[in-house]
Every structure is written in C-alpha cells, then in structure tokens.
C-alpha positions in Angstrom: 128.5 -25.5 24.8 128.9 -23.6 28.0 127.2 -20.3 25.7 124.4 -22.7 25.3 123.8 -23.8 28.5 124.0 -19.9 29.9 121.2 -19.3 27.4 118.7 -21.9 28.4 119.6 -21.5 31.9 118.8 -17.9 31.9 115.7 -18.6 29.9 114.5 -20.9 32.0 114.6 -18.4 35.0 112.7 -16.0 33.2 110.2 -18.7 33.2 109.8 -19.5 36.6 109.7 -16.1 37.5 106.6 -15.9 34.9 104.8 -18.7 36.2 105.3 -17.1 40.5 102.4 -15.1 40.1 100.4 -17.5 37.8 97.2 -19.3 39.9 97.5 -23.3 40.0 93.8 -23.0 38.0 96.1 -21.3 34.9 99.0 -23.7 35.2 96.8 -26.2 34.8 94.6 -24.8 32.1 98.5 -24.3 30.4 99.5 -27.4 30.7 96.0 -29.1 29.2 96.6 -26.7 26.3 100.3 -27.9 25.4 99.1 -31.3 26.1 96.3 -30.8 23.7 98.3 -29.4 21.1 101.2 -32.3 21.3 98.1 -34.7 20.6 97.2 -33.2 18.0 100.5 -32.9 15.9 100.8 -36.4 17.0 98.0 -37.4 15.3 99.2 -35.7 12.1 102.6 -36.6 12.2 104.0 -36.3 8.3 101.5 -33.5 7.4 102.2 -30.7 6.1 99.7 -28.4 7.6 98.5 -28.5 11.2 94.4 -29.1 10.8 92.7 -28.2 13.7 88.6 -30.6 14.0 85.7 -28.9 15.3 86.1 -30.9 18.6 89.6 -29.6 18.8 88.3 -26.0 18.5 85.4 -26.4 21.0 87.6 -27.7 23.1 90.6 -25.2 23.0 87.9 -22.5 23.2 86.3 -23.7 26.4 89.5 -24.1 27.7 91.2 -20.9 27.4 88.4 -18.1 27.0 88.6 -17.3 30.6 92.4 -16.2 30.1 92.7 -13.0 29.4 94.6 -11.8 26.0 97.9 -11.1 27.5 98.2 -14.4 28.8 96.9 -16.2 26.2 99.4 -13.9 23.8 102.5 -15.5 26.0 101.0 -19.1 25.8 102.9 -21.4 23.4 100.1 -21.7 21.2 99.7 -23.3 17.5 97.1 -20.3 16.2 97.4 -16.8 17.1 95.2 -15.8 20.2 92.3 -13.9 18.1 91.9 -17.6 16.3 90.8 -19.1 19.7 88.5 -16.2 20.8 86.9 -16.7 17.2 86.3 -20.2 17.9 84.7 -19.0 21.4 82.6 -17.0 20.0 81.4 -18.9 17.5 80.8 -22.0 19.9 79.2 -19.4 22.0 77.0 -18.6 18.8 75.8 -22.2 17.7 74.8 -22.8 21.5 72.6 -19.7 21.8 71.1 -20.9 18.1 70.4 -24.3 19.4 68.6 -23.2 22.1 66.2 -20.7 20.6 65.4 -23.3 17.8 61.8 -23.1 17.8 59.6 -26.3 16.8 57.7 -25.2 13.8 54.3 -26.0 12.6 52.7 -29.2 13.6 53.8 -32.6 12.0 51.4 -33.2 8.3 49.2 -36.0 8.9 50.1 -39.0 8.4 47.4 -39.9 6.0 48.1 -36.9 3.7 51.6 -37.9 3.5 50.2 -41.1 2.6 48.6 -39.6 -0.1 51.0 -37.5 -1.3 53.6 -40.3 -1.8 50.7 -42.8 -3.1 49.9 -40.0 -6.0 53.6 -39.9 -7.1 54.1 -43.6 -6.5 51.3 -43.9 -9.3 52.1 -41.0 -11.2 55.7 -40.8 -11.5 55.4 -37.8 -13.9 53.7 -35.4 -11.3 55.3 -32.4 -9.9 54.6 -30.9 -6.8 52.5 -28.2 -8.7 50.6 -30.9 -10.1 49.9 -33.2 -6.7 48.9 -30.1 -5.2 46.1 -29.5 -8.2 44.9 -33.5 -7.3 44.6 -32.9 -3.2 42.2 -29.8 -3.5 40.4 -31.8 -6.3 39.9 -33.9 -3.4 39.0 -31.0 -0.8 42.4 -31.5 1.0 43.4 -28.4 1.7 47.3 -28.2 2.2 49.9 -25.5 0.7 52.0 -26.4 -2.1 55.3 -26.0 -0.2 54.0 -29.0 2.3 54.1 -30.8 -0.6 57.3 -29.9 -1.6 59.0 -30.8 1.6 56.9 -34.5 1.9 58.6 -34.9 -1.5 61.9 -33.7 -0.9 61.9 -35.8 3.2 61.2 -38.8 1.0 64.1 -38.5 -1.4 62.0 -37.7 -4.4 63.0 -34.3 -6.5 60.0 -32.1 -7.4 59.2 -30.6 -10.2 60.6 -26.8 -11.0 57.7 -24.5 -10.6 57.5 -22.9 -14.6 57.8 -18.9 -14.5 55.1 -17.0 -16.6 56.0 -14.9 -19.3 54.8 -11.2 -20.4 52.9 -12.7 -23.5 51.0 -15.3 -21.2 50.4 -12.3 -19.1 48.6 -10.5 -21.7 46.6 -13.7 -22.9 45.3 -14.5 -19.4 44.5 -10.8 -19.0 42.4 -11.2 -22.1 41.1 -15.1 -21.7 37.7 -15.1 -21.3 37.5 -13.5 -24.8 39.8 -16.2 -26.3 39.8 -19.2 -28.0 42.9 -21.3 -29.4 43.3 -23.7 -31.9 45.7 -25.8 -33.3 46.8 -29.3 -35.6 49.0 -31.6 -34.4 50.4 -35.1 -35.8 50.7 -38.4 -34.5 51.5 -41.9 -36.1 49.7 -45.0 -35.6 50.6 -48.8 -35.2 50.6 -49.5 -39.4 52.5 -45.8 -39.5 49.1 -44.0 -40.8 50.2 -40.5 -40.3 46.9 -38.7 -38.4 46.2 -34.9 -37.7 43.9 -34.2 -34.8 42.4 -30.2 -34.9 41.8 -29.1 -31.0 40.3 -25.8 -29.4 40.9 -24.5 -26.2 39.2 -21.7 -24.3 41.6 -19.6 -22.4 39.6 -18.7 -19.7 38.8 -22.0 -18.2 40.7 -24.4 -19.8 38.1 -26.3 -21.7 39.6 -28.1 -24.6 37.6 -29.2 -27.9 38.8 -32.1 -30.2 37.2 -31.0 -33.1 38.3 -34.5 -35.0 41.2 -35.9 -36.5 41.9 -37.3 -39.8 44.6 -38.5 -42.6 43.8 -35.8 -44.8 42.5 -32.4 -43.7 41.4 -31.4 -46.6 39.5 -27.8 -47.3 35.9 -28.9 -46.4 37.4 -31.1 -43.6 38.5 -28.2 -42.1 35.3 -25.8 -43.0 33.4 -28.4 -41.6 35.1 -28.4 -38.3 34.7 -25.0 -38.4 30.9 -24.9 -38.4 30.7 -27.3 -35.8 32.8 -25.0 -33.4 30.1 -22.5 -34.1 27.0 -24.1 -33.5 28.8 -26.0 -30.4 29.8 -22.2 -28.8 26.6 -20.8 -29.5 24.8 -23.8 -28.1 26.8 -23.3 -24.7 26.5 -19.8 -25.0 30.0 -19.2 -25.0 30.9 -15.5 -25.8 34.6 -15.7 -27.7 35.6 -12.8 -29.6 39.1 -13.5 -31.1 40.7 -17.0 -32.2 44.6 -17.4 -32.0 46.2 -19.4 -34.8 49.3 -20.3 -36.6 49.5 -20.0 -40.1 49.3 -23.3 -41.2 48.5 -24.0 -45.1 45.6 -26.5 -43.8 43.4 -23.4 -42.8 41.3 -22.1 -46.1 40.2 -19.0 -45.9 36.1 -20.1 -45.7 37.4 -21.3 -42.3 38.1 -17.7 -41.3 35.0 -16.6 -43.4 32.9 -19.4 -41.5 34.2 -18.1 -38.2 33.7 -14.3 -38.3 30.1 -15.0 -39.4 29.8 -15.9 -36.0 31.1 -13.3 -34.7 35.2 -14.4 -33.8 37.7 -12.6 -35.4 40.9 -14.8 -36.4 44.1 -13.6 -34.4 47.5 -15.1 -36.6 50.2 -15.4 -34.8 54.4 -14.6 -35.7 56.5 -16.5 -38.1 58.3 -19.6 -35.8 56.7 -17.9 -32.2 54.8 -20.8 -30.4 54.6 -18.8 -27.8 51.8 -16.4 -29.2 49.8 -19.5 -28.7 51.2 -20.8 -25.6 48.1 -22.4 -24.0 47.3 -24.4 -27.2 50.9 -25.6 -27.2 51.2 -26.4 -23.7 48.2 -28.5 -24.1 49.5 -30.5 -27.4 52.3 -31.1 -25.1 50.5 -32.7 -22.3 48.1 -34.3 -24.4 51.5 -36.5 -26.0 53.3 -36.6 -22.4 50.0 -38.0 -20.6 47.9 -39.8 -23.3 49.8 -40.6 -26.9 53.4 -41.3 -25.7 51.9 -43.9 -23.3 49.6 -45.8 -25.4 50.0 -47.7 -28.8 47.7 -46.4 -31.7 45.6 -48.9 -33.9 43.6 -46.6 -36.2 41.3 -43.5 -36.6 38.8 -44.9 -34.9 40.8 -45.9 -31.6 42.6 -42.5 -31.6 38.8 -40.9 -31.6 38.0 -43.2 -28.5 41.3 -42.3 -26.9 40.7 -38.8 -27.7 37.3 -38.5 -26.6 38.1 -39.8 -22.8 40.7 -37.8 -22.6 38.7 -34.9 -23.6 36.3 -35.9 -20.8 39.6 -36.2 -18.0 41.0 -33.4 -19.1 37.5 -31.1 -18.3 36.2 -32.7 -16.2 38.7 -33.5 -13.5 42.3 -32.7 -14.5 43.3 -29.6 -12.3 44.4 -26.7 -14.5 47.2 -24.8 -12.6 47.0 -21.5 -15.0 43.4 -21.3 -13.5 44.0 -21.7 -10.0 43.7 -25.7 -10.3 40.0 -25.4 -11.0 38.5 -27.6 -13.3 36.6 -26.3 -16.9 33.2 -28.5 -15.8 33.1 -28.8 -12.3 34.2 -26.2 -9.2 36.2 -27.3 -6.6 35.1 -28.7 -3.5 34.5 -27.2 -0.2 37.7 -28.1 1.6 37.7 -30.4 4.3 38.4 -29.0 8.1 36.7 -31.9 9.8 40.5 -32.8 11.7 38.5 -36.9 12.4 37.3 -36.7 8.5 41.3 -36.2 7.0 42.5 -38.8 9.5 40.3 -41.3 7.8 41.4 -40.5 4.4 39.9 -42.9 2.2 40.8 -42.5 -1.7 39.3 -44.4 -4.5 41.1 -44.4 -8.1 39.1 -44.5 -11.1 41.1 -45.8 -14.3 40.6 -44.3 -17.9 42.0 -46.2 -21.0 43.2 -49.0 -19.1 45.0 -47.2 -16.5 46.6 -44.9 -18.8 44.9 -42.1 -16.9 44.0 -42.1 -13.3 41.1 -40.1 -11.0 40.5 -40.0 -7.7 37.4 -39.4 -5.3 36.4 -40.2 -2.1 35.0 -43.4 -1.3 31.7 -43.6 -1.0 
C-alpha cells in the first residue's frame, strides 16, 4: 500500500511539473480532448472496438492540429498522433474541394426534360440511345449523355449503349454496296404458322417486306425475287452483293434471278448470325416493337401490320447505326431559337392502334 501510494505520488509530480510550462490555451484544448474521448467510450460502453464518427474526427482534428507532435505524442490519446493529423488533413481536403466546386453547365430546360420523361412514360422500352434518335427527329438538339442523366435524376435506368463488333465494322465499311435478306416466322391467332421474307439495305437502313406466306414455296420465293429487281432498278438503287443464310427455302433460280441483275449472293457461316447482323437486328425489333405487342388474325392482317410498319420504320424511326437518320427523310435543321424550345409543343401520331407512336411538331 504505502509502495503504491509512493508511485502515484511521484507520478503525479512529474505531471504537474509537465503541465508548469503548458499555456492555459493547451490545458484547455487537453482537457476538451479527454473529455471528448470519455464521451465517446461512454457512448459505446460494451463494445468491443472503439469507433470513432466523422463528427468525432472533424472535431478532434480541429481541436488539436495546432499542437505540435511532441505534445500531442504525450497526450492521453485513443489513436496514435499521425491518426489525428490524417483526419486534419483530410478535413482540410474536403473543405478546399467544397469550395472550388464549380457550378456546371446550365440547368436542361424544363420543357425538354418534359419531353424526355413523356417519351419514356410512353415508351417504356426506349433507351437513352433511342430517346435521343426521337429528339433530333424533332430538331432538338441535346447530347445523348443529357439524356442519360434526366433518366438517371428521375430514377429510371437507361439502356446499356451496345458495343460494335469487327464484322459490323467491315459491313458498314462496305454498306452502300449491300443488301440483306432474311425469313422469319410468326404464328397467328388460329396458330397458322406464317414466314415473312424482308430486305434491308445497309447503307441507310431501308427495309423491304418482300411478302409473307404459309408456304414459301420455289416460285414464291423466285417471285419475290424478281420483284426486288425491278423495285431496285426502279429506285435506282446500285447493290452489288446480297448477304444470306443458307436456308433450304432459297432455290437456286433465286440466286440465278438475282445475279441477272447484277447482285452477287454473299452466304454466310454455318450457326453465325452475326455475318448478317443488320438483318437480324432488324427481325429482332420488328418482334420487340410490332409482333410481340399485337395479336395476329390472318395473312392478310399480318400484311397490313407489316406494311405500316414498313412505312414507320423508313420513314420516321431513327436508325442509330446511321447516325439516327432516317432511310426516307433527312433530319431536320436543329432548333436554336432559345423562345421556340421553351414552347415545346409535341404532337403524337398513333400507328396500328397505338402500337407504334410518332411525333412532330404541332402545327
């Protein structure tokens, strides 16, 4: 007992010689530290592990960085003295970043955003990609991330741009000598199974229903055949080479028929859709945006369906593989009257019942 009480007595000494040449500004920066630090292991009494919050750190750190290292080395401290010059420094850091935040670029329009939410609203399938290809349609010009970040401020996820590959490289390098072609099936209400034969031009994007049928038989096929002839010589369109699978439903008078008129027939690999990419992508959208939404009577309705989508498709669907032109009409001038984009005002057009949807400015 008396060893012990020689011990803390002598300690004790040492520490009011320490504190003699100690300003009152440091004794009282000392005590708010220990009194800090009892607070906090108060406040996590049971725990394991003392855990320090962010307004414990700024406040430590504003505390004690004007105490220099020795001194804050012989403070009673819960973290090692380079801890609390880290969290100085970093305070230090996200004050001098929250200063020199700059503003950015100038608020979208209202109106646009308007737009850009109204187009999704309506057309929950559209990507970013593809509500961009809509607004210049419309001569609003606006870049494609603005659209992303309208989507993403409003809670809704855009659509993953799709990378190119080297074959699609190649074709577009070569489009405006190429032509695509293609069958595809679809089933109708009484589960009539019908094949509908398509071309597509690669360089702008104009597609062709050729016709669709239950049976594509031999002269079905020949037939279609001469019709693409006379219908690209009529337009003057100047394709040399024709991509197609090898399908049994091609005879060969269809290739005969074909390089009469001057277009070589280009087969593409065993089980590689991606040799004919654009045809594929377009069978694809054509049963995303027209067949998977609509019920199916007969040949005849499927023709009628066809046909207006035929005439969306070319003449106002924006194409992004083409710079979201359009195959029959440019795109307009865009608008940089600042009064004009303020007073937005969009008109939709319904095809098939509302299947499909175009918009233009009101007149």
């Amino acid at each position: 007992m008396l060893l012990r009480l020689a011990y803390l007595t002598v300690t004790n000494t040492f520490a009011v010689l320490r504190l003699l040449p100690m300003s009152d500004r440091d004794k009282d920066t000392e005590i708010l530290a220990l009194r800090h630090q009892i607070a906090v292991l108060e406040r996590q009494l049971g725990e394991h592990k003392v855990r320090f919050t962010s307004a414990d750190r700024a406040f430590l750190a504003a505390l004690l960085h004007h105490l220099p290292l020795e001194a804050l080395r012989r403070l009673r401290l819960l973290v090692r003295p380079d801890t609390v010059l880290r969290w100085h420094r970093d305070l230090i850091a996200r004050r001098h970043a929250a200063r020199s935040k700059r503003a950015g670029r100038p608020r979208t329009v209202r109106s646009i955003r308007a737009l850009v939410l109204r187009l999704v609203r309506e057309n929950p399938n559209w990507g970013y990609r593809r509500v961009h290809g809509e607004l210049l349609v419309l001569g609003v010009k606006v870049a494609a991330s603005t659209v992303w970040e309208i989507l993403k401020e409003a809670g809704i996820d855009p659509a993953p741009e799709r990378a190119s590959n080297t074959w699609a490289d190649f074709l577009r390098s070569q489009a405006d000598a190429l032509l695509a072609c293609d069958f595809f099936e679809t089933v109708t209400l009484s589960g009539a199974h019908m094949y509908v034969f398509a071309v597509i031009e690669h360089g702008s994007r104009r597609i062709r229903i050729l016709g669709a049928t239950a049976h594509p038989t031999a002269a079905w096929v020949v037939q279609t055949a001469k019709n693409l002839a006379m219908d690209l010589q009529d337009v003057g369109c100047r394709a040399r080479f024709l991509v197609r699978d090898r399908d049994g439903k091609y005879p060969q008078l269809f290739d005969t028929v074909l390089k009469d008129a001057g277009i070589e027939i280009v087969l593409s690999g065993v089980r590689m859709p991606r040799m004919n990419s654009i045809m594929e992508r377009w069978v694809q959208t054509c049963r995303r945006e027209l067949l998977d939404r609509t019920l199916i009577w007969n040949q005849r309705h499927l023709l009628h369906a066809l046909r207006e989508f035929e005439r969306f498709y070319n003449g106002h669907r924006p194409h992004q593989g083409v710079a979201n032109a359009r195959p029959l009409r440019p795109l307009p001038p865009p608008i940089t009257d600042q009064d004009q984009i303020a007073r937005l005002h969009i008109r939709r057009r319904q095809r098939l019942g509302g299947i499909l949807h175009e918009y233009e400015h009101a007149a």
